[in-house]
KOLLOKOL-858966 format. One record per atom (N, C-alpha, C): x, y, z; residue number from 1. Coordinates in Angstrom, 3 decimals. Each point is the difference from the previous one (the first is absolute). Layout:
BEGIN
xx|yy|zz|num
X|Y|Z|NUM
...
END
This chain:
BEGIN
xx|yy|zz|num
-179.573|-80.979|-17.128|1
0.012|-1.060|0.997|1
1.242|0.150|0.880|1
-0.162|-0.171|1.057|2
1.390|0.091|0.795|2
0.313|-1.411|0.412|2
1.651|0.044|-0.284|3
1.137|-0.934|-0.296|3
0.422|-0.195|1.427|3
-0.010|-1.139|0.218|4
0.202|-0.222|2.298|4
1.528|0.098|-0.269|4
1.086|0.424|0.578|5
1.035|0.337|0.168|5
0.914|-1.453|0.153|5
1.207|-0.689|-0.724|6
0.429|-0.988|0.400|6
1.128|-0.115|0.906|6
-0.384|-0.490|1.268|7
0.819|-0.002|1.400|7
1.345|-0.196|-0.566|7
1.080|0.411|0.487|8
1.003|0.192|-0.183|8
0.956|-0.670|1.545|8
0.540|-1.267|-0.117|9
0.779|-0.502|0.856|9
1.124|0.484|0.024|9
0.140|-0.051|1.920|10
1.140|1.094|0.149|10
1.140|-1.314|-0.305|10
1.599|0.661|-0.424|11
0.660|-0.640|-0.288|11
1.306|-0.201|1.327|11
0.559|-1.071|-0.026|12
0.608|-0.380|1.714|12
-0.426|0.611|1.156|12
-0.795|-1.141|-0.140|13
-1.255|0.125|1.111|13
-0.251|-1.148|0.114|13
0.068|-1.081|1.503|14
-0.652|-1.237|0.111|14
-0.658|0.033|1.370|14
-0.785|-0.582|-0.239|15
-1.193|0.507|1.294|15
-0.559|-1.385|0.722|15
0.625|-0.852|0.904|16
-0.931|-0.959|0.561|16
-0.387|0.099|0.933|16
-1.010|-0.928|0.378|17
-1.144|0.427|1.282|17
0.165|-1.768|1.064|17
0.041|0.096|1.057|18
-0.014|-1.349|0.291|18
-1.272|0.130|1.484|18
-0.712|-0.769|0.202|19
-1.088|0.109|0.721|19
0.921|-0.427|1.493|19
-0.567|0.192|0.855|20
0.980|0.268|1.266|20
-1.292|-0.907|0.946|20
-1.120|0.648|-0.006|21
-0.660|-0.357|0.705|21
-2.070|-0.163|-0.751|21
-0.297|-1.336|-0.770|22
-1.251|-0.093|-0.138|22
-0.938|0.086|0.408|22
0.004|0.014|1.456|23
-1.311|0.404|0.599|23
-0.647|1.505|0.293|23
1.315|0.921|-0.273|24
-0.335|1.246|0.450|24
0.376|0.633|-0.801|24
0.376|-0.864|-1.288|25
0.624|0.724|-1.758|25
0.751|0.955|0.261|25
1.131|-0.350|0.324|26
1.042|0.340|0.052|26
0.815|0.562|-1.033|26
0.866|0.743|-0.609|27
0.977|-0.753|-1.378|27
1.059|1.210|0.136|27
0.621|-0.960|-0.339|28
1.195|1.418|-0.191|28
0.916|-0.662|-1.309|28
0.147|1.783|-0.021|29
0.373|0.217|-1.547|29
1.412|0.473|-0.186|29
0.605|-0.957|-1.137|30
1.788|0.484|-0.114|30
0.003|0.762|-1.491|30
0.105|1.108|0.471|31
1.023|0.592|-1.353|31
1.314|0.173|-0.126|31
0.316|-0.639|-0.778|32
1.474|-0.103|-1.019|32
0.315|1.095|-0.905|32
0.689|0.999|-0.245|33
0.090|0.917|-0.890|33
1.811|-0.038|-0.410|33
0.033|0.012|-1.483|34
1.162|-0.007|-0.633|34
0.131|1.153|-0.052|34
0.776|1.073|0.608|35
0.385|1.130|-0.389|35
0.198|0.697|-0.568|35
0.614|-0.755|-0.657|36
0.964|1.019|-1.782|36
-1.364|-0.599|-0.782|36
-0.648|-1.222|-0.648|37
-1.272|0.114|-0.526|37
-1.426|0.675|0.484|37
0.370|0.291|1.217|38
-1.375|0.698|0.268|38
0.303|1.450|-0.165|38
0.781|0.466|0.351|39
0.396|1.286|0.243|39
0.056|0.959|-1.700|39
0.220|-1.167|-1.423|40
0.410|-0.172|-1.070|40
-2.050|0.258|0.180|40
-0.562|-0.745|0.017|41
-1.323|-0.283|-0.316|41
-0.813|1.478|0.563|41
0.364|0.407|1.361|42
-0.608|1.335|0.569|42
0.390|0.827|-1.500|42
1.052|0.273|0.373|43
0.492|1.266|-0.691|43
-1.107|0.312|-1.307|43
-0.058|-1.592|-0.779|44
-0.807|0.345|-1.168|44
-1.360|0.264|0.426|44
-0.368|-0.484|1.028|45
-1.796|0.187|0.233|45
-0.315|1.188|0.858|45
0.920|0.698|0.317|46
-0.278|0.753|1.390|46
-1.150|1.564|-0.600|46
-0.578|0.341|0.799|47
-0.542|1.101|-0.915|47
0.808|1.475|0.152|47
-0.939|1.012|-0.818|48
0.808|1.311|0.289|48
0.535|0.633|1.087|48
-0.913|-0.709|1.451|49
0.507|0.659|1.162|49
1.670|-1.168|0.388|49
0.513|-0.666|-0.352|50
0.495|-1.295|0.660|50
-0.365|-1.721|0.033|50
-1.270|0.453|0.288|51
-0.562|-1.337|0.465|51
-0.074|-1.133|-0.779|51
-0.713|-1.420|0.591|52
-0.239|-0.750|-0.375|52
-0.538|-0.346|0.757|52
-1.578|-0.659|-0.120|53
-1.168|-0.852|0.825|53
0.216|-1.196|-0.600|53
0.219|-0.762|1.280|54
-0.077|-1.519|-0.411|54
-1.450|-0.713|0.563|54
-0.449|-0.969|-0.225|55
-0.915|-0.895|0.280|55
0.306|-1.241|0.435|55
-0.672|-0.852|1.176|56
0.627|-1.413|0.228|56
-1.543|-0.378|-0.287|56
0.178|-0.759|-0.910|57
-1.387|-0.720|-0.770|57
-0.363|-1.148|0.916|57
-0.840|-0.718|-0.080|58
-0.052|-1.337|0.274|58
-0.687|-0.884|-1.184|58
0.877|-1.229|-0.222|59
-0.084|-0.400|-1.593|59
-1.405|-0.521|0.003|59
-0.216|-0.349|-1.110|60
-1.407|-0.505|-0.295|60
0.192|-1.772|0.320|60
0.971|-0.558|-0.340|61
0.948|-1.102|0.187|61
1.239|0.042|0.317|61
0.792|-0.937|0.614|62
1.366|-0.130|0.565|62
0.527|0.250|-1.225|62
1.413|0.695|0.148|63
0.993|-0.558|-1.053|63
0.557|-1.016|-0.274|63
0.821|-0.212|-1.022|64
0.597|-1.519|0.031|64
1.377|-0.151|1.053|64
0.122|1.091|0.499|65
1.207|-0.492|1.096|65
-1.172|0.059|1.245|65
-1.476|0.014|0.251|66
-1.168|0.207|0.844|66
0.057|1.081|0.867|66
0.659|1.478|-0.548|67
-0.599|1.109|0.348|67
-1.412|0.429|0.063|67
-0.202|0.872|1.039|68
-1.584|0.265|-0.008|68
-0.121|1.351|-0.030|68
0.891|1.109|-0.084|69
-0.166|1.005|-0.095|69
1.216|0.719|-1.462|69
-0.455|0.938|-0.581|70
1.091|0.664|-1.022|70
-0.051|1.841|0.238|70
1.013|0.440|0.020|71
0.440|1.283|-0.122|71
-0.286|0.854|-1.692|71
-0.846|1.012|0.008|72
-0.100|0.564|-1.081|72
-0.536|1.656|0.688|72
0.734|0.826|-1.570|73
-0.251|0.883|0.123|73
-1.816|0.285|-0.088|73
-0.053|1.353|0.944|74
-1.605|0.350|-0.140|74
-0.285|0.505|-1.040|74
-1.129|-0.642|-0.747|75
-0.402|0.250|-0.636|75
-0.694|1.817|-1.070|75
0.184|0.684|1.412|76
-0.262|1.466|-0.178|76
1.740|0.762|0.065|76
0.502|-0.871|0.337|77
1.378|0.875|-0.035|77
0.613|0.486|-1.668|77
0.224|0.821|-0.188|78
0.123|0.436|-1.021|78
1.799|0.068|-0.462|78
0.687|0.067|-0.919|79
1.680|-0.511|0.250|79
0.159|1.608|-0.694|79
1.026|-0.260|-0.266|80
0.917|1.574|-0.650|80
-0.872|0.619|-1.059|80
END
């Protein structure tokens, strides 16, 4: 049976979205990135070439601070 892969949230990373304009769905999106924790977080996920693929999800529900979107690694990215 194959096992669905469990998303992996990127770490200092805050991502909000604020709607600008409703009639023509608008939104714009702020990313926040902690440096030394993200950079800490690449290093471990990055694959053999360097990399790291991130994802900007959109939640299934708000968060409790009412985020609507979350940062996670892709799911096919493979780490060290």
């Amino acid at each position: 049976m194959y096992d669905k892969p469990i998303p992996i949230s990127v770490e200092g990373m805050d991502i909000r979205t604020t709607v600008i304009d409703e009639v023509d769905d608008v939104v714009k999106i702020t990313q926040n990135i902690n440096i030394e924790q993200f950079l800490a977080f690449a290093r471990k996920h990055e694959n053999h070439r360097g990399w790291v693929t991130i994802e900007i999800v959109k939640r299934k529900t708000p968060s409790s601070k009412g985020h609507n979107y979350w940062a996670r690694v892709a799911l096919y990215n493979k780490g060290k």
